[in-house]
C-alpha positions in Angstrom: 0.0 0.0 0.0 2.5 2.3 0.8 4.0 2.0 -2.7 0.5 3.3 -4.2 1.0 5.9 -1.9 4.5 7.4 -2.9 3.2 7.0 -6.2 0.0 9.0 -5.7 1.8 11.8 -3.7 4.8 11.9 -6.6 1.7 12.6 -8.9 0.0 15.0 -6.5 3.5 17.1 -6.3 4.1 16.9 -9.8 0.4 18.5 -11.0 0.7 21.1 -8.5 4.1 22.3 -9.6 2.8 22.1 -13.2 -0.2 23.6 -12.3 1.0 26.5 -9.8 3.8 27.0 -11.9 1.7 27.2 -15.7 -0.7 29.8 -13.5 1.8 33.5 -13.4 1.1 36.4 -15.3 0.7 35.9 -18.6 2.7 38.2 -20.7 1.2 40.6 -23.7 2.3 40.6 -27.1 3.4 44.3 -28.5 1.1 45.5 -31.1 3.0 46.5 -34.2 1.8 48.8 -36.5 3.1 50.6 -39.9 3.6 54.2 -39.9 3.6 55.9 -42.9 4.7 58.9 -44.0 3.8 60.5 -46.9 6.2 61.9 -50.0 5.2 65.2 -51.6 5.0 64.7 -54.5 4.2 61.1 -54.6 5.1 61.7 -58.6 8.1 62.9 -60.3 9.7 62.9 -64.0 12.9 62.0 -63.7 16.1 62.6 -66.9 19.4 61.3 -67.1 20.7 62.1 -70.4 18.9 59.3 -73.3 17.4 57.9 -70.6 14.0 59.4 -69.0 11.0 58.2 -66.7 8.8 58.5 -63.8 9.2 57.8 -60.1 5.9 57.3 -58.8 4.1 55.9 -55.4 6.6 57.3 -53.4 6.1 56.6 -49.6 8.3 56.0 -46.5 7.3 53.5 -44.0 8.7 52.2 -40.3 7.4 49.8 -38.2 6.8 50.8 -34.8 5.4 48.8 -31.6 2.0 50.9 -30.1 2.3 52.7 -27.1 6.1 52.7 -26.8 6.8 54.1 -30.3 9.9 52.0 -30.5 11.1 51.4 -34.0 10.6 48.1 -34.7 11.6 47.9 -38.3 14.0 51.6 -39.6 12.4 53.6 -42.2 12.4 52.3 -45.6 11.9 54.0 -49.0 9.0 52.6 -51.8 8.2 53.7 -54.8 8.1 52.4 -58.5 11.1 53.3 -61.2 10.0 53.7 -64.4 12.9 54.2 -67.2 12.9 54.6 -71.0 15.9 54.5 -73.5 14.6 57.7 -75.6 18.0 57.2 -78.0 17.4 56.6 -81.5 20.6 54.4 -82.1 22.0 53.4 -78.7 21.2 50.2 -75.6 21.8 51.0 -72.5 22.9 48.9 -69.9 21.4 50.4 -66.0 24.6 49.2 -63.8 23.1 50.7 -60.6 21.5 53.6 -59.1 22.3 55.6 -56.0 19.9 57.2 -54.2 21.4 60.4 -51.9 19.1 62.1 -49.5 19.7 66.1 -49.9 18.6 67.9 -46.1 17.7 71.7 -46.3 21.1 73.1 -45.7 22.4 71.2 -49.4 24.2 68.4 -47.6 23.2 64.9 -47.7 21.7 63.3 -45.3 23.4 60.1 -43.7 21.9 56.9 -42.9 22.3 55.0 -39.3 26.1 53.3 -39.1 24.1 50.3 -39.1 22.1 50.8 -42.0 23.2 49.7 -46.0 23.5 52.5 -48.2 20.6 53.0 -50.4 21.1 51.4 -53.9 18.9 50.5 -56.7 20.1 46.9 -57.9 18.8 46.2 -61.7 19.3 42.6 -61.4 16.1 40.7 -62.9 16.9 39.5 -66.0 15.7 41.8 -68.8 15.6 45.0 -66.6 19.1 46.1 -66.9 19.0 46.5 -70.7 16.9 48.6 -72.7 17.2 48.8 -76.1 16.3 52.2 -78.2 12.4 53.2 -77.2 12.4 50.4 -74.5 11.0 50.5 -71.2 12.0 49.1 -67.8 10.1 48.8 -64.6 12.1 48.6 -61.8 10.7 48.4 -57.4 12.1 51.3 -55.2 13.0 49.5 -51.7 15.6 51.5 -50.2 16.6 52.3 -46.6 15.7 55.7 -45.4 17.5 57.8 -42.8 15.6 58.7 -39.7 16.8 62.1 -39.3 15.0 63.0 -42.8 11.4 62.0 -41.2 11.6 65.3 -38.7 9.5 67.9 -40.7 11.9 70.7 -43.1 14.6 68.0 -42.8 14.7 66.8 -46.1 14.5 69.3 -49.0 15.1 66.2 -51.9 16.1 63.0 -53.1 18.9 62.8 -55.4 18.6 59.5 -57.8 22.1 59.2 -59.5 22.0 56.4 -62.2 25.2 54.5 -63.4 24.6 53.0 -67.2 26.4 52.0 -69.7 25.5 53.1 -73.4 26.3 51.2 -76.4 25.8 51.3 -80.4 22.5 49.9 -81.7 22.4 48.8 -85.2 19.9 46.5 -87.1 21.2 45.2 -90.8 19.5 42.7 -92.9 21.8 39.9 -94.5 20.6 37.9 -97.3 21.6 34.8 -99.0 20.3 32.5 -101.8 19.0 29.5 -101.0 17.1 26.3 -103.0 14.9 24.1 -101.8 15.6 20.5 -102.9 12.6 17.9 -103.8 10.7 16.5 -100.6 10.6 12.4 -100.5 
């Protein structure tokens, strides 16, 4: 009997430490939210010698935890690149674009020491060439230094593009052929 007994009060101790321990305050998950700012204007033509387009849907967005405002995720910058190759005989070749933030006083703007350096990568295949009247799409998704979202900070955004231009030609080539009897 008294085996049952050790048994049943090993089981007793062990649900109450389970239990009494599983019972303490149970902790609350942060609420995250997106806070966006907007970019004015959200639209802008853009010209880089034979090459011109649009930047449109321009936003900045951070992630921040409610309540505490503590930056969850650092400022990024979105928007949509759109390039054309306006040449009449050359490609181009978009190598990279750079992407400097200009504050009011004409200096730029630094990002965080932790923070990449903002850089448009044309890297999906097709993108990075446009021949003469071509168009390119390309996804802004840069960081964004958190100095610029005070308000009169920033006074622009400097896109410089790196590109590589190169004669286009189209000739035609003929040569005689026969066609021999089918079997």
């Amino acid at each position: 009997m008294s085996k049952w007994a050790g048994v049943a009060a090993l089981i007793g101790a062990v649900a109450v430490m389970t239990l009494g321990c599983a019972q303490g305050p149970v902790a609350t998950a942060a609420m995250v939210e997106d806070k966006t700012y907007t970019v004015t204007p959200a639209s802008v033509t853009v010209k880089a010698g034979i090459i011109t387009g649009e930047v449109t849907e321009l936003k900045v967005m951070e992630r921040v935890e409610q309540g505490s405002n503590r930056v969850v995720s650092p400022a990024k910058l979105t928007g949509t690149l759109r390039l054309k190759n306006t040449s009449a005989n050359q490609a181009v070749r978009l190598v990279a674009g750079k992407i400097l933030y200009i504050g009011a006083n004409g200096r730029p703007i630094e990002l965080e020491d932790s923070r990449t350096e903002p850089v448009v990568k044309f890297t999906t295949y097709g993108s990075e060439r446009l021949d003469p009247g071509q168009e390119g799409t390309q996804s802004l998704d840069v960081e964004f230094p958190a100095e610029a979202l005070k308000a009169k900070t920033l006074k622009e955004i400097r896109l410089a593009l790196a590109y590589i231009p190169s004669p286009y030609r189209e000739e035609s080539i003929n040569f005689i052929v026969s066609i021999g009897a089918g079997k």
